[in-house]
C-alpha positions in Angstrom: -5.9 -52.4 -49.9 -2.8 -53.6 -52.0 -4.8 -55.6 -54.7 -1.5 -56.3 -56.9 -0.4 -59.7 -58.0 3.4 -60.9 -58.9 1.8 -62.3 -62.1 -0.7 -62.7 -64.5 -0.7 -66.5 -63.8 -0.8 -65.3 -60.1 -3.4 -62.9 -60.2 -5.7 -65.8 -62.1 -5.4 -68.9 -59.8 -8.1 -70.3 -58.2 -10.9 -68.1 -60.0 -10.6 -69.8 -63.3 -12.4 -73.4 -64.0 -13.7 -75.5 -66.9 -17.2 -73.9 -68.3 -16.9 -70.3 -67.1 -18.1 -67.1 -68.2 -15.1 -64.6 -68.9 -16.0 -61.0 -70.3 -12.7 -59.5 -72.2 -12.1 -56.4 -72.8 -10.5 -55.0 -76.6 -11.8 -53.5 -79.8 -9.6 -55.8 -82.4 -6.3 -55.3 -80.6 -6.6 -52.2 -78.8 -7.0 -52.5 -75.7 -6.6 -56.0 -74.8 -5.5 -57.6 -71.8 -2.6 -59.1 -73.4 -0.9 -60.5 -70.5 -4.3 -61.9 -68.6 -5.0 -63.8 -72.1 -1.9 -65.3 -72.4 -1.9 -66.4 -68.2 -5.9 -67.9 -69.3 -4.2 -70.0 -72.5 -1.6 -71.8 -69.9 -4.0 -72.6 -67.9 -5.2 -75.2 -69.6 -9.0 -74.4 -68.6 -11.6 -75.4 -71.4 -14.9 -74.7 -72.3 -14.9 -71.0 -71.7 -18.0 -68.8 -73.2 -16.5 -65.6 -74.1 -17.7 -61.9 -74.4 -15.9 -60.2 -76.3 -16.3 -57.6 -79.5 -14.6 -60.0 -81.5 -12.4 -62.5 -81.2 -8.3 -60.9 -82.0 -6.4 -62.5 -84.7 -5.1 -65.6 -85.7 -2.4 -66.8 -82.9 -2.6 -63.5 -81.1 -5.6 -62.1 -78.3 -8.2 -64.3 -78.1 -7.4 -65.9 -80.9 -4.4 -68.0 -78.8 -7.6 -69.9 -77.1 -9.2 -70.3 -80.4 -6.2 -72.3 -81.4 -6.2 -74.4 -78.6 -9.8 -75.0 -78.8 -10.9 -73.5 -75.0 -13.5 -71.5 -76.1 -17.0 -73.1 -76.3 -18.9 -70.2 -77.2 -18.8 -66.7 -78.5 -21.2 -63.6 -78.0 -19.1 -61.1 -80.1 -20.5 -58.5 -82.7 -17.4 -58.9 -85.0 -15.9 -62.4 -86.5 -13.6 -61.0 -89.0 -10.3 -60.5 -88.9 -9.5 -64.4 -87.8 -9.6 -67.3 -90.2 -10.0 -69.8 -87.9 -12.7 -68.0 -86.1 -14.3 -68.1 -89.3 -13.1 -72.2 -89.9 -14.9 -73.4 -86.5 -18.0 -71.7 -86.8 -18.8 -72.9 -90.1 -17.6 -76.2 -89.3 -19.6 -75.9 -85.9 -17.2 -76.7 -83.9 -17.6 -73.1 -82.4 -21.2 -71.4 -80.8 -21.7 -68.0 -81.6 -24.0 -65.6 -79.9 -24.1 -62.6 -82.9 -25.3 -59.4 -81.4 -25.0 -55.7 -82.9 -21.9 -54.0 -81.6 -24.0 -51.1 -79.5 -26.5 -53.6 -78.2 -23.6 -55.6 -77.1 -21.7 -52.7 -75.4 -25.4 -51.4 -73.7 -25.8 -55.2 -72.8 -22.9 -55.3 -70.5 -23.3 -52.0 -69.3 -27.3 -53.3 -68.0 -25.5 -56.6 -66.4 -23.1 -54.0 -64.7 -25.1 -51.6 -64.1 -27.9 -54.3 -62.6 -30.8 -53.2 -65.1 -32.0 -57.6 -66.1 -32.9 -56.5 -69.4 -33.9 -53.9 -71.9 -35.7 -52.7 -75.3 -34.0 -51.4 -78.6 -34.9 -51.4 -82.4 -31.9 -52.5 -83.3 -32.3 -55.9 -84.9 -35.8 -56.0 -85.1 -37.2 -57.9 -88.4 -33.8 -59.6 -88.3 -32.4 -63.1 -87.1 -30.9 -60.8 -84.2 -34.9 -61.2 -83.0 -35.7 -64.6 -83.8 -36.5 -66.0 -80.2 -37.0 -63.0 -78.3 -40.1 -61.0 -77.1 -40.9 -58.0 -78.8 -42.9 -55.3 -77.8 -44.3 -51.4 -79.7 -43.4 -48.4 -78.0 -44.1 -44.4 -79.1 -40.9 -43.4 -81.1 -39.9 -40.1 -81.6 -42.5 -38.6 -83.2 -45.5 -40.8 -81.4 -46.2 -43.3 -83.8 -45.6 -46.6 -82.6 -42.5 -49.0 -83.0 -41.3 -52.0 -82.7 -38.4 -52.8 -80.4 -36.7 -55.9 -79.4 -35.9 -57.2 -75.6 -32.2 -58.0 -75.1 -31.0 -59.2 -71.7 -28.0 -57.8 -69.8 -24.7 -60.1 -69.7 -22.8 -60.9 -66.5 -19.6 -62.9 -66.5 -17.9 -64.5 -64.2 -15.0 -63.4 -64.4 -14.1 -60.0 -66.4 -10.8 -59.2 -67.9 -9.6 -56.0 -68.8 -6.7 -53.7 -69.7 -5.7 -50.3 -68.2 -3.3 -47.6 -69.4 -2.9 -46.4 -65.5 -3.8 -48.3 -62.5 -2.9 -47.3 -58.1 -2.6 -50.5 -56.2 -6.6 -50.2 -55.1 -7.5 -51.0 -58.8 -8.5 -47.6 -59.5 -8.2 -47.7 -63.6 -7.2 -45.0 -66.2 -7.8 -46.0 -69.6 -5.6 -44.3 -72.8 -8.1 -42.8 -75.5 -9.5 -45.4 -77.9 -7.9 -48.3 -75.5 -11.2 -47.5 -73.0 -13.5 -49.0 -76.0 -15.4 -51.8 -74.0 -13.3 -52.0 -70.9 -15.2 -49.9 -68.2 -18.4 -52.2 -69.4 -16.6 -54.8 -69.0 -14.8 -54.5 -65.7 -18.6 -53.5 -64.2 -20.2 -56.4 -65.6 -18.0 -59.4 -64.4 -18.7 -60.6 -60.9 -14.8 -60.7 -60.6 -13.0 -58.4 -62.6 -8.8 -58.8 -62.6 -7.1 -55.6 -64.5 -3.6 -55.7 -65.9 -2.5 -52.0 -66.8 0.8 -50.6 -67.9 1.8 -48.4 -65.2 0.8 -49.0 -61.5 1.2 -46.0 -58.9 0.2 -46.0 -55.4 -2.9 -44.9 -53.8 -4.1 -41.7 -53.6 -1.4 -40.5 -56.6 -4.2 -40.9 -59.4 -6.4 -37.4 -59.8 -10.0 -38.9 -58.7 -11.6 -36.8 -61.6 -9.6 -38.8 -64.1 -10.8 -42.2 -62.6 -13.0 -44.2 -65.4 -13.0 -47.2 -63.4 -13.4 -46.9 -59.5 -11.0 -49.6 -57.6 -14.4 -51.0 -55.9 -15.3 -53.2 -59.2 -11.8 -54.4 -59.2 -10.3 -57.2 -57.0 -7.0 -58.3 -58.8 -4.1 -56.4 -60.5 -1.4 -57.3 -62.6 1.5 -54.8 -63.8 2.5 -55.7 -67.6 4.6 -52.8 -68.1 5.6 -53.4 -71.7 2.7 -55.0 -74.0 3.4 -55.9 -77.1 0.6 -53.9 -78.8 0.3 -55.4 -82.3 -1.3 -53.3 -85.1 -4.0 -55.3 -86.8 -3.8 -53.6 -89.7 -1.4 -50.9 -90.5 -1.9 -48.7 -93.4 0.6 -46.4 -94.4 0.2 -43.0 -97.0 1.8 -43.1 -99.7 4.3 -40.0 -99.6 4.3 -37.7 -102.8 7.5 -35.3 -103.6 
């Protein structure tokens, strides 16, 4: 099955609405879905709730949709980085669902992965608790603990980025681009991929595979990113 689009704009109409759950995929700016993000800004859709590590930078990644005010809600473990991130939250005009960064990344790998919920330590004692059940278990050496119930996170629609793709949206990621993409693209109940370079079936070694085709549906070639360094750092070169 030939699951490639013309477009980004293409591969998105008809599955995006006002209100909707959309998991993205990125760490910063590695690893984004550049292409799909831009396609969900012209849209014109509002009221999106968003999962997604953080939020990109001002006027770039998911940032564009901060700007244009269709995101309702974020569940995000990092808010730096972006001003005005930082300006509607504490104004309120933003929701934000704070969760630690590996409780976040084992949360959408439950919702994928079809596990409703799940216990960890992390956050217990914290306002990452307040609200939720919380239950002792034996820790490593017997003595009991106290761990915290988090619930898995489905989206509607997932959005992620590939290094690699064939036209069955079988998906190779490139080193530290992967971050929370295969989570991601397994925890929406319609996941569209955009990757750099699309081959055709059957040319992609199955054993390098992190994403089978099955939990994607749409494809979208964006064969030349524009991959924006959040921050670079240089050395400082000594003679």
């Amino acid at each position: 099955m030939n699951k490639l689009y013309p477009s980004a704009a293409a591969a998105l109409e008809g599955i995006i609405s006002d209100g909707i759950t959309l998991a993205v995929g990125g760490f910063g700016l590695c690893g984004i879905p550049e292409a799909l993000i831009a396609a969900l800004r012209d849209s014109g859709k509002t009221g999106f709730t968003v999962i997604s590590n953080n939020a990109g930078i001002d006027g770039f990644g998911l940032g564009m949709l901060l700007v244009t005010r269709q995101i309702k809600k974020m569940i995000s473990s990092y808010v730096g980085e972006n001003r005005e991130f930082e300006r509607q939250f504490l104004a309120n005009e933003l929701e934000l669902e704070f969760t630690p960064q590996g409780t976040l990344a084992e949360k959408l790998r439950a919702g994928g992965a079809g596990i409703p919920a799940f216990f960890t330590k992390t956050g217990y004692g914290t306002v990452v608790a307040e609200g939720k059940e919380t239950r002792q278990f034996p820790g490593v050496d017997g003595a009991l603990e106290w761990y915290v119930m988090e619930r898995a996170l489905r989206a509607d629609v997932a959005l992620v980025k590939a290094w690699k793709a064939d036209t069955a949206g079988n998906l190779i990621y490139r080193k530290t681009a992967r971050n929370f993409n295969p989570m991601i693209a397994a925890a929406g109940t319609l996941c569209v991929a955009e990757a750099e370079i699309v081959v055709e079936t059957g040319e992609l070694d199955p054993d390098q595979i992190h994403t089978p085709g099955i939990y994607v549906k749409r494809l979208v070639h964006n064969p030349s990113p524009e991959k924006r360094i959040e921050q670079r750092t240089l050395r400082v070169r000594r003679e």
